[in-house]
C-alpha positions as CSV (number, residue, x, y, z in Angstrom):
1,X,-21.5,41.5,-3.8
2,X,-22.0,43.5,-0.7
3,X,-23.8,41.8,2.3
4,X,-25.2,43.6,4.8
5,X,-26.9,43.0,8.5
6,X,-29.3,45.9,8.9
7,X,-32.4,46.9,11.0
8,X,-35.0,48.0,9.0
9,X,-38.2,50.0,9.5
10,X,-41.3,51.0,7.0
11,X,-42.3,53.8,7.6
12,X,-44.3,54.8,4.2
13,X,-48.4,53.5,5.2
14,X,-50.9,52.7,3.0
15,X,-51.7,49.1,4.7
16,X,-50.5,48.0,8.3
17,X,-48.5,45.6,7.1
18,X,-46.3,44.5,4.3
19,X,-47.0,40.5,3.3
20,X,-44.0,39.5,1.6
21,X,-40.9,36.9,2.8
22,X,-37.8,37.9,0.8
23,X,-37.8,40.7,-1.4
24,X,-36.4,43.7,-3.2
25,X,-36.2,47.2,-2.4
26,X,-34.2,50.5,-4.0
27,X,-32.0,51.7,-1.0
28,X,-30.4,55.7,-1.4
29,X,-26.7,55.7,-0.5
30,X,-26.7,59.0,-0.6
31,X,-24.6,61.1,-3.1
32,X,-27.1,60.1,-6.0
33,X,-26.2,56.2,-5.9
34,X,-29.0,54.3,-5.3
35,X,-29.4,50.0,-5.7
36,X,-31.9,47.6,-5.3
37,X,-31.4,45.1,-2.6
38,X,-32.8,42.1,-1.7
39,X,-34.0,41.4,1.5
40,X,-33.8,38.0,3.6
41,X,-35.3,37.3,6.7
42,X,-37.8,35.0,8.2
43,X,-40.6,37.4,8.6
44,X,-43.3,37.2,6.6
45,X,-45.0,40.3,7.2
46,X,-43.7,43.6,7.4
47,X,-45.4,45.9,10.1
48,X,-45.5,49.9,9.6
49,X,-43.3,51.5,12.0
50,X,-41.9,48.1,13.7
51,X,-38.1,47.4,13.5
52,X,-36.9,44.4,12.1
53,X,-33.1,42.6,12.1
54,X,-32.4,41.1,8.2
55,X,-29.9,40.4,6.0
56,X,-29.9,42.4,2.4
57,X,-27.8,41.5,-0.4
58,X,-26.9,43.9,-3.1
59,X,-25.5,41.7,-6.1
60,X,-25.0,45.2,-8.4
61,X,-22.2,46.4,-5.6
62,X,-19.1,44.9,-7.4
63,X,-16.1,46.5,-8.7
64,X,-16.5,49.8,-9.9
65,X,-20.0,50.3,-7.9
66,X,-18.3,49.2,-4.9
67,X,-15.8,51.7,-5.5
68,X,-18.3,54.6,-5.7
69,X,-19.7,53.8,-2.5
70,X,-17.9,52.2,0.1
71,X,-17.0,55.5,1.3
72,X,-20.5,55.4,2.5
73,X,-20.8,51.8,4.2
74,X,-20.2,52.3,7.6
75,X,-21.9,50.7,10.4
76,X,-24.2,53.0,12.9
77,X,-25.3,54.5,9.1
78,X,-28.7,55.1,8.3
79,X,-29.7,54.6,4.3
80,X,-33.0,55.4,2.6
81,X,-35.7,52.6,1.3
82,X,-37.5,54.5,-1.3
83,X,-38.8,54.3,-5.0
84,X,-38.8,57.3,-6.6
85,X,-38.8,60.0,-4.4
86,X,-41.3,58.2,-2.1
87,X,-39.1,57.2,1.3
88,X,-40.5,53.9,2.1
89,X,-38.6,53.3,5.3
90,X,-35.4,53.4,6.7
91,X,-32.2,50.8,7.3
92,X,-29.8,51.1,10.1
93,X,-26.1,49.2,8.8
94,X,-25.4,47.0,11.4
95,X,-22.3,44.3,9.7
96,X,-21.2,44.7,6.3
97,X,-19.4,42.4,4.3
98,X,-17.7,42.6,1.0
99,X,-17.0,39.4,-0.9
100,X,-15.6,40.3,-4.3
């Protein structure tokens, strides 16, 4: 499972705030690989253009995903929130920790 510390921004509006404690999101890699992550934090709302420090943990990066990607994990590196094509927001990589 990768672990990651990441600041995190919505940027996608249809409300002014997302009301939700811990939950999941798709996040784009790049290079077509794209996983859901969950994200933990003690916020319970989610403004629209605020940044936010949390903790996100991808259970589906293991072995052979892990493989395919940690070329891209890198911290300073900005990844995608979307679903579908719709970009929901933005993650900056802060710490990253593998635990296999």
């Amino acid at each position: 499972m990768l672990k990651v510390k990441a600041e995190i921004i919505f940027t996608l509006c249809d409300k002014n705030y997302i009301a939700r404690e811990d939950f999941r999101v798709p996040f784009n890699f790049g290079d077509d690989l794209l996983f859901s992550g969950n994200i933990i934090s003690n916020h319970t709302e989610y403004a629209y253009n605020e940044k936010y420090l949390v903790e996100i943990e991808f259970f589906t990066i293991e072995g052979e995903a892990y493989e395919a990607v940690k070329h891209l994990l890198q911290a300073g590196n900005t990844i995608a929130m979307q679903t579908g094509s719709r970009l929901l927001g933005k993650a900056k990589l802060l710490e990253l920790d593998y635990v296999a």
